[in-house]
N, C-alpha and C positions, 0 to 999 in steps of 0.2 A: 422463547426464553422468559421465566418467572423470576422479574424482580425481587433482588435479595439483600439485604442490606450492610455491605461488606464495612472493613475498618477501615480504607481509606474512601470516604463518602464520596465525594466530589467526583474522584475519577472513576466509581463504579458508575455512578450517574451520568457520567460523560462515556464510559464505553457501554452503555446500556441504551441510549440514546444515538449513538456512534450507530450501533448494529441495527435498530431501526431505519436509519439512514440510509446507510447502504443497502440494507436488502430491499427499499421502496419502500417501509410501510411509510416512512416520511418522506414526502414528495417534494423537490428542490421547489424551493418558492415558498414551501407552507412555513408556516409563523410557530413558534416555541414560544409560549407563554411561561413567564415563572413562576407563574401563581397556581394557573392550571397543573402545571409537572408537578409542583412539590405536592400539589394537593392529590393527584394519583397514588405518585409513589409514595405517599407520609414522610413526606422529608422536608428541610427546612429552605425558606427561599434562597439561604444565601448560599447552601449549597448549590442549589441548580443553579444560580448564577457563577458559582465557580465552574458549576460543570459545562457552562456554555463560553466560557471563557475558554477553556481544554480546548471545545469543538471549534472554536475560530481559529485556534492556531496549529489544530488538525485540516483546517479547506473543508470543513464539512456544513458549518454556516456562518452566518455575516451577520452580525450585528452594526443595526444601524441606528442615530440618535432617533426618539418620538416614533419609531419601528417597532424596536426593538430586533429579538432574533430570527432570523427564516431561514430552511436547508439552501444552500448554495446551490446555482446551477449545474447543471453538468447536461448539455447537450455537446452536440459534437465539435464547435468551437471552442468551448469549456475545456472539454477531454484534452485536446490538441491543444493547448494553451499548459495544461497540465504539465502533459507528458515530455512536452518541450522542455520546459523545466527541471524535471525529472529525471530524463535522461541525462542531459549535465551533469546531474549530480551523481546519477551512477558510474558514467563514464570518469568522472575525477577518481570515486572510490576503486576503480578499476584500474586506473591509473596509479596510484598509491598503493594498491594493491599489489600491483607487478614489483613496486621498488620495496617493498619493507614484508614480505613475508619471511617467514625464517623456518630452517628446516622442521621444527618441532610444532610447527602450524599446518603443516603438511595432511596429517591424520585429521582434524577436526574440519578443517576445509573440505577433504574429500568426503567426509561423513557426512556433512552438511548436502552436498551436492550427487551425491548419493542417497540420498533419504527424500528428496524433490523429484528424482527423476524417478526413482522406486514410486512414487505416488502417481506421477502421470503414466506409467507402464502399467496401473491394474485396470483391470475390463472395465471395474467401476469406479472409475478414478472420478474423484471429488475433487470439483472447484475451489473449493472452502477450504481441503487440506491440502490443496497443490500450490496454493493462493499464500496459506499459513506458509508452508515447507520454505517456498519463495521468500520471503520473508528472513526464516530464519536463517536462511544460507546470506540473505544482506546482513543480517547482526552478528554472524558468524565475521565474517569480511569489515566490518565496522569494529568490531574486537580487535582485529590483527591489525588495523591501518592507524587505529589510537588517535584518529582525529575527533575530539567531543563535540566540534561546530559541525560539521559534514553529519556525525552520527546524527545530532539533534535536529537538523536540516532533514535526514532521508527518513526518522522516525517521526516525524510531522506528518510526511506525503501519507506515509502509510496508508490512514483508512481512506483518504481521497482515491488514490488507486484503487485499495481493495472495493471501492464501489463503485467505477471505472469498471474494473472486470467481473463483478455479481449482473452488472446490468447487460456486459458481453457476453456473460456466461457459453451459451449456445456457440457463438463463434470461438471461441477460447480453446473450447473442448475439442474440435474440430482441429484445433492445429498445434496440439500437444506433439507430436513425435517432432514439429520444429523448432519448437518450447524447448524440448529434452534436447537435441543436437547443437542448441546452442548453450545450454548450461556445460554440455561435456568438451563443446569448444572454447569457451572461454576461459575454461580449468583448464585446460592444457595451454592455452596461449600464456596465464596469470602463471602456471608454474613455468614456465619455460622463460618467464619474465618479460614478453614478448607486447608492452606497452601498444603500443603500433597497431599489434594485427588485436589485442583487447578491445581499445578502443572502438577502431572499425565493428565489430563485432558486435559491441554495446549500441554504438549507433543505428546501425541496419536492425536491429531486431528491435530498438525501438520504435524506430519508422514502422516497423513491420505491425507492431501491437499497436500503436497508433493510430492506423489505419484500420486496423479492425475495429477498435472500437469507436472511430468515427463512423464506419458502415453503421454499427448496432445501435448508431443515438443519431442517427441521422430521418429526419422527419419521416420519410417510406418504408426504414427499415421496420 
């Protein structure tokens, strides 16, 4: 990806940075210089330092005082520390989900979930847009439940996950047909308003993806 210098500075600099992150070219631990960034990309220090502000409250690095910033961990404690988290927060939206959908949500819900599972079904189905699709079938679902705390909470995790699963990649791709069986089970549980068996649902496949990606950052793997 060739750095471009878009109109809102800061957060181009921060999802430019973001995507290095997760795809490894920055390595949890390594140090972000502000001086060195802006003097790369020709931008000004107080941008990168806005843009490392973004990525702390993305879980992507830590800033620490006479430190400064470094990528955050993510080995398999990390992941599972994550995910635990995470999953809460989806299980609540799932929950909210079942109580305040309304019939004329119906269409854009299933299109949503429909356009994810369509991705994990082609031969050459990408990580990156099965990864995205996921994504937006949660902002789809964060639309209809109108909670701005929860949205802004599961739109934080975001790229922490998405570099969660770039680093699982390999196992990920392996168990898409249980990926898809549970996005078309929890769309039927959420329309039928079926809190209870949602939840369940949310939880077991999170344990489920948690565990894989502890296998994939686990010292042997």
């Amino acid at each position: 990806m060739d750095f471009q210098v878009p109109n809102t500075l800061a957060e181009q600099i921060a999802n430019y940075l973001a995507e290095h992150i997760m795809t490894g070219q920055i390595k949890p631990g390594q140090r972000l210089h502000e001086a060195t960034t802006a003097k790369e990309l020709q931008v000004s220090r107080a941008s990168v330092k806005e843009a490392l502000y973004t990525l702390e409250r993305w879980h992507l690095i830590e800033i620490t005082p006479r430190r400064g910033a470094s990528a955050t961990k993510l080995d398999a404690v990390h992941a599972s520390e994550l995910y635990d988290v995470y999953m809460h927060l989806l299980i609540m939206l799932a929950r909210r989900l079942c109580e305040r959908w309304r019939e004329e949500d119906k269409t854009t819900l299933l299109s949503a979930v429909g356009h994810v599972t369509g991705q994990m079904q082609r031969k050459d189905a990408n990580i990156t847009a099965i990864v995205e699709a996921s994504f937006e079938v949660m902002d789809v679902c964060c639309q209809v439940v109108g909670n701005p705390y929860l949205t802004e909470a599961l739109t934080n995790f975001k790229p922490a996950v998405s570099r969660a699963y770039y680093l699982s990649a390999d196992r990920y791709r392996q168990d898409l047909d249980r990926t898809g069986r549970f996005f078309t089970n929890l769309t039927n549980a959420i329309l039928a308003r079926d809190a209870g068996e949602s939840e369940a649902l949310v939880a077991d496949f999170g344990a489920h993806q948690k565990a894989l990606i502890q296998q994939a950052l686990a010292p042997s793997a």
